[in-house]
C-alpha positions as CSV (number, residue, x, y, z in Angstrom):
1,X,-185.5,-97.6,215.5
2,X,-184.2,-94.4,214.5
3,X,-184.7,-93.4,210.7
4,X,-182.4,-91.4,208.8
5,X,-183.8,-89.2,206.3
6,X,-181.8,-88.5,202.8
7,X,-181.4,-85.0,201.9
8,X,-180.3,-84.0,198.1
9,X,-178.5,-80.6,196.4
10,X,-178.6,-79.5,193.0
11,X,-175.3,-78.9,192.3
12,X,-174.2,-76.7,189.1
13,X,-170.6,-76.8,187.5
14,X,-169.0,-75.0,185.2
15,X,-166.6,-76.3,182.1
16,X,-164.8,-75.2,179.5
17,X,-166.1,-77.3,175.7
18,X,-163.9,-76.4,172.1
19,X,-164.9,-77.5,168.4
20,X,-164.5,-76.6,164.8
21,X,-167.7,-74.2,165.4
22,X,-170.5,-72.9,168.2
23,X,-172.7,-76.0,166.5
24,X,-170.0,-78.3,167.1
25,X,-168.7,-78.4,170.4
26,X,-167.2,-81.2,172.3
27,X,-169.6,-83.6,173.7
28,X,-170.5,-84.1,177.4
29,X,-168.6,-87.6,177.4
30,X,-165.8,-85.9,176.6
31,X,-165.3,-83.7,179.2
32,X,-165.7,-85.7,182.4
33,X,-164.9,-83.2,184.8
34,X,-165.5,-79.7,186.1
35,X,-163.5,-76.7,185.4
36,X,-164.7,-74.8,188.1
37,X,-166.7,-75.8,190.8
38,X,-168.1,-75.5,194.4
39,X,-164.9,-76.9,196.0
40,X,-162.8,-73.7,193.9
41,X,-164.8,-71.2,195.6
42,X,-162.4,-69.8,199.0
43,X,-163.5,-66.6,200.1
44,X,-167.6,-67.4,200.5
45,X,-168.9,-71.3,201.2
46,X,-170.2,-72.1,197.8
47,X,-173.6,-74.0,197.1
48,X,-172.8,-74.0,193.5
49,X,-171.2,-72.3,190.2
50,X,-173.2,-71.5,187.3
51,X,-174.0,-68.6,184.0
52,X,-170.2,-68.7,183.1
53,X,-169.4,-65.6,180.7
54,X,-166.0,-64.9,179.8
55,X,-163.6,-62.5,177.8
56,X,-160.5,-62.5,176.2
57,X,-158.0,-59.5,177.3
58,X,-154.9,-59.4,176.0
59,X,-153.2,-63.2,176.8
60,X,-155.6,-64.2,179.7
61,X,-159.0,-65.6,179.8
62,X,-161.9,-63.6,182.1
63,X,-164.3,-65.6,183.8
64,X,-167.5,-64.2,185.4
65,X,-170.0,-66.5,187.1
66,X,-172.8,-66.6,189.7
67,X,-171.7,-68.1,192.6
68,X,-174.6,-69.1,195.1
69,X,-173.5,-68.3,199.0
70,X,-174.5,-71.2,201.1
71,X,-175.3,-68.7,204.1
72,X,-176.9,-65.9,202.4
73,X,-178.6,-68.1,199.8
74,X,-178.3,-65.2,197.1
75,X,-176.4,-65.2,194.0
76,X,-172.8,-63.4,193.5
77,X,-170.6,-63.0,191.2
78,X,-167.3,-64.1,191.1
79,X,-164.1,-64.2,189.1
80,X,-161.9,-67.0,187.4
81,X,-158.8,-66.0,185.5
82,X,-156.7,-68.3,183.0
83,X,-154.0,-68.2,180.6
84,X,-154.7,-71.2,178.6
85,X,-159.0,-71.7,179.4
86,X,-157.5,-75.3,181.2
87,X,-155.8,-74.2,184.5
88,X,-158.3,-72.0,186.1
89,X,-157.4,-69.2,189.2
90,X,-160.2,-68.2,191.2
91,X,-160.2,-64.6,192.1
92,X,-162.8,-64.0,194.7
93,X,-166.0,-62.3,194.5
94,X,-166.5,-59.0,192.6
95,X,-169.8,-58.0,192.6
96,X,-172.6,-58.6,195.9
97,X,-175.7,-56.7,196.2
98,X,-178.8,-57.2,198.7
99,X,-180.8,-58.9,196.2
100,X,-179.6,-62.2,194.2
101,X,-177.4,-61.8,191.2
102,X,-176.8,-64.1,188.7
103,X,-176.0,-64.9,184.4
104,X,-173.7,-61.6,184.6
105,X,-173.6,-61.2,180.5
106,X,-170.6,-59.7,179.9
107,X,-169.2,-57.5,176.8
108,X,-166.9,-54.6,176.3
109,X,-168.4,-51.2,174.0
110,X,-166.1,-48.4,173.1
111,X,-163.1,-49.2,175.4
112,X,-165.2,-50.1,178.4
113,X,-166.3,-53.5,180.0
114,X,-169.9,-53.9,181.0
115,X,-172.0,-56.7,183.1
116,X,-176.1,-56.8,183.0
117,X,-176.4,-59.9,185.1
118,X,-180.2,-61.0,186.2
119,X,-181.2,-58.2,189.0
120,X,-184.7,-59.9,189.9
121,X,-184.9,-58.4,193.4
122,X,-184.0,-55.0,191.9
123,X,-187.2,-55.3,189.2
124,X,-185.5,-53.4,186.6
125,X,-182.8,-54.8,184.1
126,X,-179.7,-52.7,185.5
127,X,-176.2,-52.4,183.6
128,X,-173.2,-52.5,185.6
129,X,-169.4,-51.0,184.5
130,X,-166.3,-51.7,185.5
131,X,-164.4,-49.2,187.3
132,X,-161.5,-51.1,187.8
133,X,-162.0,-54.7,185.0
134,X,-162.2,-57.2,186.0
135,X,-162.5,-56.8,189.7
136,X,-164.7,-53.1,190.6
137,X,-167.9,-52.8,189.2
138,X,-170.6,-50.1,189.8
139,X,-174.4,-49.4,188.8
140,X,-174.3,-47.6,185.7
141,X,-178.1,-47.3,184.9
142,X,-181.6,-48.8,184.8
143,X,-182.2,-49.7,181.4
144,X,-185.9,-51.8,181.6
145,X,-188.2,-51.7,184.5
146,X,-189.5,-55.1,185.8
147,X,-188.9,-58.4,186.9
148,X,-187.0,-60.2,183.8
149,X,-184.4,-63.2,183.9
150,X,-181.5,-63.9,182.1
151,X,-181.5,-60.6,180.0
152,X,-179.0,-61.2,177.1
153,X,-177.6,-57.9,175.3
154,X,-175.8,-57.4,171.8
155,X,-175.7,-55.0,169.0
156,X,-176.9,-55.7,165.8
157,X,-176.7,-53.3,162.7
158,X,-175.9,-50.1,164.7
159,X,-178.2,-50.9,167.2
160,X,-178.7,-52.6,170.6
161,X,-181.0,-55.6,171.5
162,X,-182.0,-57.9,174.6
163,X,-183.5,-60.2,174.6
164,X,-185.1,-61.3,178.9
165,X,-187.6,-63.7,179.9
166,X,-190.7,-62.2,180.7
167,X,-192.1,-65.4,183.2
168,X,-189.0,-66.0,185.5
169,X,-191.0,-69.1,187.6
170,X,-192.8,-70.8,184.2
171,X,-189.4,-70.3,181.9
172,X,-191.8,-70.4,179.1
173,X,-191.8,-66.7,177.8
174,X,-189.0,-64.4,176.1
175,X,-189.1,-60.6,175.3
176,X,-186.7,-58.1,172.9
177,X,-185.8,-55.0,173.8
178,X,-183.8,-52.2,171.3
179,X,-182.0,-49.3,171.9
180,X,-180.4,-46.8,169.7
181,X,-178.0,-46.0,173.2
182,X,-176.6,-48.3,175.2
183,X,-178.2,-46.3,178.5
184,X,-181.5,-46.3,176.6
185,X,-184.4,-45.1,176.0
186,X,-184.7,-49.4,175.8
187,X,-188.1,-49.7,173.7
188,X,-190.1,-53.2,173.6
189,X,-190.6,-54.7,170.3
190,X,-193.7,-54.8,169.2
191,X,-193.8,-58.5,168.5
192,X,-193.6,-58.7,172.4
193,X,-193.0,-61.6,174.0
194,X,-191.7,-63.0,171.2
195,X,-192.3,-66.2,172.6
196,X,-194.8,-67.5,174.7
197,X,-196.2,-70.5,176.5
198,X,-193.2,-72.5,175.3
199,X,-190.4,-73.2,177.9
200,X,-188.6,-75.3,175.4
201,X,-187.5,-72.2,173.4
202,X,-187.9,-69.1,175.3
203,X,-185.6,-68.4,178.3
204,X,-182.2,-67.4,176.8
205,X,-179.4,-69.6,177.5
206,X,-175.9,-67.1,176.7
207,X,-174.7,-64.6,174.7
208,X,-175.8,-63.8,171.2
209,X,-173.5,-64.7,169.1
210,X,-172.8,-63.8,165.2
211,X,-172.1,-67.1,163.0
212,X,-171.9,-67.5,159.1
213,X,-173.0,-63.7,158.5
214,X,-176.2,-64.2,160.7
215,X,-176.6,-64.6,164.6
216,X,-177.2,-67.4,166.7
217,X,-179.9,-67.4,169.8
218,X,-179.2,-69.9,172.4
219,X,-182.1,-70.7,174.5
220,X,-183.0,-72.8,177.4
221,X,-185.1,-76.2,177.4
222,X,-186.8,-76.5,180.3
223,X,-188.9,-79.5,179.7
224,X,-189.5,-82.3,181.6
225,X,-188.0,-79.2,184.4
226,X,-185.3,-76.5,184.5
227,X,-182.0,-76.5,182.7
228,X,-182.4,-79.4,180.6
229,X,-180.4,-79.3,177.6
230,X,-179.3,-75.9,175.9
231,X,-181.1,-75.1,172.3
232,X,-179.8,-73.2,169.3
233,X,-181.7,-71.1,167.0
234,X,-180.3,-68.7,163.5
235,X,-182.4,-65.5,163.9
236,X,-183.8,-65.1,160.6
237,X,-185.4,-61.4,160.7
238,X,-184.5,-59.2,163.4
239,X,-185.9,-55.1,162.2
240,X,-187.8,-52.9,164.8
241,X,-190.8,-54.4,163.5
242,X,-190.1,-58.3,162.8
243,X,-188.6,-60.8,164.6
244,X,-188.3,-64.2,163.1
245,X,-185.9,-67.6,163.8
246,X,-185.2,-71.1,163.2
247,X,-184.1,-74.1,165.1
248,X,-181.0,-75.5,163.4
249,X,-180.4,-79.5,163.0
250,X,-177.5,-79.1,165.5
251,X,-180.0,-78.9,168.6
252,X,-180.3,-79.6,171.0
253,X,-176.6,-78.5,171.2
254,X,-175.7,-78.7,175.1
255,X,-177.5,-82.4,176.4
256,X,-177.0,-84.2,179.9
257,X,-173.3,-86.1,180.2
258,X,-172.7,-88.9,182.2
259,X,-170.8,-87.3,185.8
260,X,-171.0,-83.6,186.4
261,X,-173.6,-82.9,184.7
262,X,-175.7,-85.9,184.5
263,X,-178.8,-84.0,185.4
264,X,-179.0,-81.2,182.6
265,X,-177.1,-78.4,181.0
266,X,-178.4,-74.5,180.1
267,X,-175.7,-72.1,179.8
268,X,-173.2,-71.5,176.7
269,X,-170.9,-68.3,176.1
270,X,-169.1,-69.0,172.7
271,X,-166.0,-67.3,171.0
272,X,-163.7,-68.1,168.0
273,X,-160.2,-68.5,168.2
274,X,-157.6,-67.1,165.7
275,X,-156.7,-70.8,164.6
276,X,-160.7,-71.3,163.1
277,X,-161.4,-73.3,166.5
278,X,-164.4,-72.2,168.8
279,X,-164.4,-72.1,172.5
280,X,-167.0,-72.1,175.0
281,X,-167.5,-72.2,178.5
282,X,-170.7,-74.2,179.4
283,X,-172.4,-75.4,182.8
284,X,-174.2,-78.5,184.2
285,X,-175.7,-79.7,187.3
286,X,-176.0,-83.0,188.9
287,X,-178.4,-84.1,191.7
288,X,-176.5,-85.7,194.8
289,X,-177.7,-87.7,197.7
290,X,-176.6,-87.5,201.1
291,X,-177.9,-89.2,204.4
């Protein structure tokens, strides 16, 4: 008798959450289904959609992502457009290098839009600007040599910070990085890593974002394994010679729903809304079976 042997994928989606604040967010029960997700993907056969980060230009929505190709294996980044952050276009892909790419952090500085996704292959942190936004992008500089994941740029009191974890496989460490230029000289803190040895806390999990007069740090849980649930933390003291932060009562923020994302969650990009409402996108995974 012949047996069959099952085969599983982890399979990431991407979804878009709102609430009355970042710490308040709508649950996973209540958003039962995807936004975007492998099946969207046309142009490349998609494994999976993940590391949403998104912008608001003019009356449309801006959707970057890491989309994984199924024959390549590497990470790329593609585009998902939207007028109303419900009904969601996919574009194609706009950015594919030689090495995997992925968590393309996204922001705009003095008229320009910029992308420092997770260059791992490249081992340096690189930025990336748009030539032609959303849909030409081109190396703009190395900023931080070495092999970092998930590096997570904002400015903060006239200056700019990143934070990048330091321990890719083990997820359990987490450096900063400042800069008085956005093309450097990057510096390390001296704190450096900030965290370490804890891979509930340390590998960042979106965008920075500034809440209440202070700032918000977003971090991975990766315990009992990778992408867990999503974490949220007020940064306390943040000078080039401190570094200090809380965990709020709100966390674990992001947790494992009940269908697309049954498995875990780890990504949030957050924004406010004219009306006082927040919106985020998010991602989850679920593990499926197949004989």
């Amino acid at each position: 008798m012949e047996l069959k042997t099952r085969r599983w994928e982890v399979i990431w989606s991407i979804a878009i959450y709102s609430g009355g604040s970042p710490l308040c967010l709508a649950s996973p029960a209540a958003v039962t289904s995807p936004a975007i997700a492998r099946e969207h993907i046309t142009d490349v056969p998609a494994s999976f959609v993940a590391d949403p980060f998104m912008v608001r230009v003019k009356d449309e929505w801006v959707l970057l992502f890491e989309v994984l190709n199924s024959n390549n294996r590497r990470g790329e980044i593609g585009l998902a457009t939207s007028r109303d952050a419900i009904a969601w276009q996919y574009q194609g892909i706009v950015l594919r290098e030689p090495f995997h790419l992925s968590y393309p952090c996204l922001f705009t500085w003095e008229g320009e839009y910029y992308m420092v996704p997770e260059t791992l292959g490249l081992e340096c942190i690189q930025l990336y600007r748009a030539v032609q936004f959303p849909t030409r992008w081109e190396r703009f500089a190395n900023i931080v040599p070495g092999v970092y994941a998930d590096p997570t740029i904002f400015r903060h009191h006239g200056r700019w910070w990143m934070f990048a974890c330091s321990r890719p496989r083990r997820h359990d460490e987490v450096c900063l990085f400042r800069a008085d230029d956005l093309c450097g000289p990057w510096a390390p803190h001296p704190r450096n890593p900030i965290i370490t040895g804890d891979p509930r806390r340390a590998r960042p999990a979106g965008s920075v974002i500034s809440w209440n007069g202070g700032l918000l740090r977003f971090a991975q849980d990766c315990v009992p394994e990778y992408g867990t649930q999503v974490r949220a933390f007020a940064i306390t003291e943040l000078t080039p010679n401190t570094y200090h932060e809380i965990e709020l009562p709100e966390s674990p923020l992001l947790s494992p729903g009940k269908t697309w994302n049954a498995d875990g969650m780890h990504h949030i990009d957050a924004h406010p809304l004219a009306e006082g409402e927040w919106i985020a996108c998010v991602d989850g995974y679920e593990t499926r079976w197949f004989d």
